[in-house]
C-alpha positions in Angstrom: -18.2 -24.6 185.9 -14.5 -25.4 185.8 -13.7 -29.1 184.2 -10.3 -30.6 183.5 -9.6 -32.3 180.4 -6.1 -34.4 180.2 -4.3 -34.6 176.7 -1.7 -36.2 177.3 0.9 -34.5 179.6 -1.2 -31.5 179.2 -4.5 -30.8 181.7 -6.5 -28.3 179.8 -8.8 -25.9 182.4 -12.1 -25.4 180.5 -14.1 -22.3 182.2 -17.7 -23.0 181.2 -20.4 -20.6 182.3 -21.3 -18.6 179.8 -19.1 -15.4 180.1 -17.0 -17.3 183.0 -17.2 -14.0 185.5 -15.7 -14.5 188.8 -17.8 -15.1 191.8 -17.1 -17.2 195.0 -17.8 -20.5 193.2 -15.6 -19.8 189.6 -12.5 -18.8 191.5 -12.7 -21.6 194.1 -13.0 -23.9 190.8 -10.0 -22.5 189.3 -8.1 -22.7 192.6 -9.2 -26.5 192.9 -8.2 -27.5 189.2 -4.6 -25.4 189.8 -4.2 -27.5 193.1 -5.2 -31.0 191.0 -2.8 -30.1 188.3 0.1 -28.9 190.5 0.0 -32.0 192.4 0.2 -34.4 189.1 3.9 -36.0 189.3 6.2 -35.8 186.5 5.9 -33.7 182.9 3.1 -31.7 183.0 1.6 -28.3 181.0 -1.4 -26.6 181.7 -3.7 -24.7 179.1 -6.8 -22.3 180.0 -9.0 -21.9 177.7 -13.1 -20.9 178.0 -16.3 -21.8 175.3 -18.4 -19.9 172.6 -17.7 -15.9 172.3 -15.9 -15.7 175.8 -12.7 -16.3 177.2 -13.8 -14.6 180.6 -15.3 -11.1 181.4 -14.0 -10.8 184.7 -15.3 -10.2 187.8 -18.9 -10.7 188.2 -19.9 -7.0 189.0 -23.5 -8.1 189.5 -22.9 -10.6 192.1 -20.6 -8.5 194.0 -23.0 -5.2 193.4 -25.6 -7.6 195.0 -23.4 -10.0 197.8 -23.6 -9.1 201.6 -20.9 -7.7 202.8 -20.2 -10.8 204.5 -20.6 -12.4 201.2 -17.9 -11.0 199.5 -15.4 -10.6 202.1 -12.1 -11.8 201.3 -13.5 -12.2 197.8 -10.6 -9.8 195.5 -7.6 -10.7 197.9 -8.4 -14.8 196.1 -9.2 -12.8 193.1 -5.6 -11.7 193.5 -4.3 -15.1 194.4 -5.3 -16.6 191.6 -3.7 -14.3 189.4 -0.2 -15.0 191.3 -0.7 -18.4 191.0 -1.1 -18.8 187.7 1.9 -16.1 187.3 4.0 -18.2 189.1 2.9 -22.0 188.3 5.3 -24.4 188.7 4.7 -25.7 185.1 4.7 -24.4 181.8 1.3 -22.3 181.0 -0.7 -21.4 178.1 -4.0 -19.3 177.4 -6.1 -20.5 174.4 -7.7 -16.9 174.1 -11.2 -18.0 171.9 -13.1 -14.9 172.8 -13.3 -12.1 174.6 -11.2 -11.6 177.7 -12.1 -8.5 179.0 -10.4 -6.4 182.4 -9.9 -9.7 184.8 -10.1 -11.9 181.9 -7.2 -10.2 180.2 -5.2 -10.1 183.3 -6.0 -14.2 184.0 -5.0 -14.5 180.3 -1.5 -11.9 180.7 -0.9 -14.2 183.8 -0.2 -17.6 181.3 3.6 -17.8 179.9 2.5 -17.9 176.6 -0.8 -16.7 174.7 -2.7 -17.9 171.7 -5.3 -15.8 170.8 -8.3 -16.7 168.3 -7.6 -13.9 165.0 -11.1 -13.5 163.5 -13.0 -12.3 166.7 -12.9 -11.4 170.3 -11.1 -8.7 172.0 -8.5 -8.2 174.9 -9.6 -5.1 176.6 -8.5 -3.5 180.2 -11.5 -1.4 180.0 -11.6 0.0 184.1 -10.5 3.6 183.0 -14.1 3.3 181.7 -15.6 1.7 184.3 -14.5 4.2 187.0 -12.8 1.3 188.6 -8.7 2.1 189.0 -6.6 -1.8 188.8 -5.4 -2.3 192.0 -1.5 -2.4 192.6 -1.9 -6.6 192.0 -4.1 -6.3 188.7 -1.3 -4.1 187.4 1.7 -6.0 188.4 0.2 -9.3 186.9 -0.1 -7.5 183.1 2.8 -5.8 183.0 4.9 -8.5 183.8 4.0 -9.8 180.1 2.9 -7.3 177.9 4.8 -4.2 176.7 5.3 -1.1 178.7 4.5 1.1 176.2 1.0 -1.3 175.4 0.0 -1.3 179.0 0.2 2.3 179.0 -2.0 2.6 176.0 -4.7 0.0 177.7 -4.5 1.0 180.5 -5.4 4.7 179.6 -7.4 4.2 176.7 -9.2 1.0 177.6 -8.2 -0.1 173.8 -9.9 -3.4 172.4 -7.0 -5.3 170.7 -7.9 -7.8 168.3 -6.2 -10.7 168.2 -4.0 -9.7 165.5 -3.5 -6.1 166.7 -2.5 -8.2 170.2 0.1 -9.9 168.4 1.8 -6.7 167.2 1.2 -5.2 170.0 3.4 -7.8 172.2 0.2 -9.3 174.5 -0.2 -12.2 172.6 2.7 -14.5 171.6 -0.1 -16.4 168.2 -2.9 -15.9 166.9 -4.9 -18.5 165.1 -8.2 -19.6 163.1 -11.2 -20.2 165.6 -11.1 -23.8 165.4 -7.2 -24.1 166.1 -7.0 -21.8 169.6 -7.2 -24.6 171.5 -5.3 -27.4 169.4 -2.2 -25.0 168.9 -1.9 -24.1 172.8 -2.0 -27.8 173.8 0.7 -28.4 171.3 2.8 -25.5 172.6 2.1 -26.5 175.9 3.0 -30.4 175.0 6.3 -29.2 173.9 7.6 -27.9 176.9 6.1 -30.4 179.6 9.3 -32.3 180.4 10.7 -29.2 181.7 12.6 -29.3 184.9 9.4 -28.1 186.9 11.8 -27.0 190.1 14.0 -24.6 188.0 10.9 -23.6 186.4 9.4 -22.6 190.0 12.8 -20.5 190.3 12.9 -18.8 187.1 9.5 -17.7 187.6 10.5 -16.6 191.2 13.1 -14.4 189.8 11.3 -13.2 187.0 7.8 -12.5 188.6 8.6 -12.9 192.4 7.8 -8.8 193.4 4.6 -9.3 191.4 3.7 -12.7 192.7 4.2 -11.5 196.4 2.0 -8.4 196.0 -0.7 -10.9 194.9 -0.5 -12.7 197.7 0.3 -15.9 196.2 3.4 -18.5 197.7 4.7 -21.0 196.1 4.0 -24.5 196.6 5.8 -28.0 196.9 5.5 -29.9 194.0 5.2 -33.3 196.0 
C-alpha cells in the first residue's frame, strides 16, 4: 500500500506493506503517487520513506518465482522506470531510510538526491552477488550515480551490510539520525529546498543523470 501524506510543500510517499517488495501492484502505486506529486503546481519536495524494520526489500522474488509468464511480463523494465524516475524527478528528493533497504530497496533509496538513514538499526545491502542474481546495466547505473566508486565496488562484490553510520562514511548516505527523527529530518531537508526552480532542476538532473536515466527507460515529463 502506497499513501501520500502532505506537510506542507512536502508530499511524503509512505510504502506500507510489511517489507514493501515490488510486485505489479507496489510499483504501479509508486508510479501513481510520483505522477500525483509531479503534477502539484508550484514549490514542491518529495520524501520516501517505509514503516517498522523496513525501508523496502526489493523485488518480491516470491511473486515473480510464482507469476505466469504473462504475469510478469514487462514487470523489471517498470521496475527500471521507476528507478529513472525517481533519479530524475523534477523536484528535490529525499529517502527517510528507517530500516532495511536491501538490493532494489537500496537502489530506490541511491535513486533520492539526498539520504537520511536511521543510525541504530537496519542495513543498506546490494546483496545479488549472493543471490546468484548479476544487477542489470539499469540497477547499476542508478547507484552509482550517488554513491562512491570505490563503495559500489565493495557492495557490489562483497554484498556488504552498511549500517547507517558505516553508510555515512562510506558516502551512500548524506545523515544518519535517531529512529524517531528519520522521517522529521528528511521532511525538513526536503522543506528547505522546495522553492527551487523545478525546470532548472529537471535540467541539472538531465545533465547529471541523463545516460543513466535513459538506460532506465525513464523520459522526463512536463511539469504542467
Amino acid at each position: 500500500m502506497i499513501e501520500l501524506e502532505q506537510r506542507g510543500d512536502v508530499y511524503v510517499m509512505h510504502m506500507r506493506n510489511g517489507e514493501n517488495r515490488y510486485n505489479w501492484d507496489s510499483i504501479r502505486g509508486l508510479h501513481t503517487a510520483l505522477d500525483q506529486v509531479e503534477a502539484v503546481e508550484g514549490p514542491v519536495a518529495l520524501v520516501t520513506t517505509g514503516e517498522g524494520k523496513f525501508f523496502s526489500n526489493g523485488l518480491d522474488l516470491d511473486w515473480l518465482l510464482a507469476a505466469a509468464a504473462d504475469e510478469s511480463d514487462g514487470f523489471l523494465p517498470e521496475v527500471h522506470r521507476l528507478l529513472g524516475r525517481v533519479l530524475g524527478f523534477p523536484a528535490v528528493t529525499v529517502a527517510a531510510v528507517n530500516g532495511h533497504a536491501f538490493a532494489g530497496g537500496g537502489m530506490l533509496a541511491s535513486a533520492h538526491d539526498y539520504v537520511v538513514m536511521r543510525e541504530d538499526r537496519g542495513y543498506w545491502c546490494l546483496p545479488e552477488v549472493d543471490l546468484g542474481l548479476p544487477l542489470t546495466p539499469g540497477m547499476y547505473a542508478v547507484v552509482a550515480a550517488h554513491v562512491p566508486r570505490q563503495t559500489m565496488h565493495d557492495a557490489a562484490l562483497t554484498g556488504r551490510r552498511y549500517s547507517g553510520p558505516e553508510a555515512l562514511d562510506a558516502g551512500i548516505v548524506d545523515e544518519v539520525a535517531a529512529e524517531e527523527g528519520v522521517l522529521d529530518r528528511a521532511v525538513e531537508l526536503a522543506a528547505a529546498l522546495a522553492d527551487k526552480d523545478r525546470e532548472v532542476i529537471r535540467e541539472h538532473k538531465r545533465l547529471l543523470y541523463g545516460d543513466a536515466i535513459n538506460l532506465l527507460g525513464a523520459s522526463f515529463r512536463s511539469a504542467d
